[in-house]
N, C-alpha and C positions, 0 to 999 in steps of 0.2 A: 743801467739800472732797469730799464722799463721792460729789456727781456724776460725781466725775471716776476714782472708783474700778472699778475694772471687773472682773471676775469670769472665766479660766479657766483650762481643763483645763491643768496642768503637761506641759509636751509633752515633757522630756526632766527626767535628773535628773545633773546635772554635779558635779564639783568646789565652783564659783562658787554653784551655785542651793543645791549641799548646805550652805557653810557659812555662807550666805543665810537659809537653814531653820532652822539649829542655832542662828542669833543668836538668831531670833525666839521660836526656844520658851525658849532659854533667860531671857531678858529677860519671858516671858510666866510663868515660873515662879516669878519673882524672890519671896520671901519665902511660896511655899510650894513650897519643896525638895522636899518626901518626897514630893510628886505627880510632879516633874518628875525621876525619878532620879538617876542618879551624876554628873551631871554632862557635858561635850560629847564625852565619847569613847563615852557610853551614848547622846546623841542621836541621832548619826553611827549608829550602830547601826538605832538602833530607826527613825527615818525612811529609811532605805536596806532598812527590813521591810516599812514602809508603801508602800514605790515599788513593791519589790516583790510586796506583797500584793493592792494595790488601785491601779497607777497609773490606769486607767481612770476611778476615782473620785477623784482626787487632782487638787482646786483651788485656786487660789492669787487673794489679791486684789492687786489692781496699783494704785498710786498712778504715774502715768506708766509707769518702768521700773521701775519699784519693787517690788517682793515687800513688805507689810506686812503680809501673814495669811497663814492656809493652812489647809483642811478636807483631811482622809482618809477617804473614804467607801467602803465594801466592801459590796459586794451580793451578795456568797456567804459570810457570814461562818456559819462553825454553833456555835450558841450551846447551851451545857451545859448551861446552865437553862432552853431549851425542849425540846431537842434535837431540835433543826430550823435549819434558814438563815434567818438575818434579815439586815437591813440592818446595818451598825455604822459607826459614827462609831472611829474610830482615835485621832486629835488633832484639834484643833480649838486652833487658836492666832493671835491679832491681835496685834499688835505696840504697847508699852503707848501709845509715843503715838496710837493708834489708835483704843484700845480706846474705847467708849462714843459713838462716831460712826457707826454701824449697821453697818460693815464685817463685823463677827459677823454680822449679819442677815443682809446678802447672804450671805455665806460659808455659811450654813444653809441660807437658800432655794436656794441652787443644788444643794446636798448633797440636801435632801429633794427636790425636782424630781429629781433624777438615779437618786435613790434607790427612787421612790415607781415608776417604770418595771419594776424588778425583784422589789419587796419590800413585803411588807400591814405588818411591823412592822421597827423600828429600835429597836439597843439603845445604849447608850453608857455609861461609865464613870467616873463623876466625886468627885473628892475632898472626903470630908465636911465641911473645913473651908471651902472654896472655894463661900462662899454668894452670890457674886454669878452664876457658871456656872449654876448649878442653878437660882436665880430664874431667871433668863435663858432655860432651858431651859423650868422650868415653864409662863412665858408662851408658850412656842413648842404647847405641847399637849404634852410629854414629861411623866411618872408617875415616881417614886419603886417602885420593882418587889425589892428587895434591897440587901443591903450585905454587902460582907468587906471584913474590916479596916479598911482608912480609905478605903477605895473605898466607892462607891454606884452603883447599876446602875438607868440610867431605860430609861423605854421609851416611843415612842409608834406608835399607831396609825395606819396609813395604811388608803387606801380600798385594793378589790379590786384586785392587780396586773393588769394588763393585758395 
């Protein structure tokens, strides 16, 4: 199946693709709520911040016509804890029958390729209970770097930007 998944840049953000989006992360939150906030009127929100924020870095994984993922990648983000601009990861959501079929993988590799043009480090935010994301991340080369609240802040290193 994952041959056939292909990896990109979201070219426009509609109606149709938003509430595409809203499914996915909602379903990708499923049984941990407190990550995924108030629910699809907070989604609608916060990924209409992310179109905003970072469309340039905003990719999607495709099963045919299908939307089953989606990475939010920002390469001017400025991060309080260095105080300086890093790379940041936004969201990062597969869709559950997806999940564990590499589509995350690709979804990263295209985010750090994208990312690694702009930025020597990447920060991301992930939920202390949600221990398969953060293996998942560890294996990628991502650090454990902070925590507030039920958040954890990784980081990884890239080589010189270019």
């Amino acid at each position: 199946m994952t041959d056939e998944i292909k990896i990109e840049k979201l070219k426009k953000m509609d109606q149709e693709i938003l509430e595409t989006l809203v499914g996915i992360y909602m379903r990708g939150y499923e049984g941990m709520r407190e990550y995924g906030g108030e629910g699809e009127s907070y989604a609608k929100r916060y990924l209409r911040w992310c179109w905003s924020k970072a469309s340039d870095g905003f990719f999607v994984a495709k099963d045919g016509d299908r939307i089953v993922g989606f990475i939010v990648c920002d390469n001017d983000w400025h991060s309080r804890y260095e105080n300086r601009v890093v790379g940041a990861i936004h969201e990062f959501v597969v869709d559950k029958g997806y999940q564990g079929k590499s589509v995350g993988k690709k979804l990263m590799e295209k985010c750090l390729e994208y990312l690694s043009k702009y930025n020597d480090r990447i920060e991301l935010w992930v939920g202390e209970k949600n221990t398969k994301a953060i293996e998942f991340y560890k294996k990628l080369g991502f650090k454990i770097a902070g925590k507030s609240g039920i958040w954890i802040r990784m980081v990884k290193d890239l080589k010189e930007k270019k």
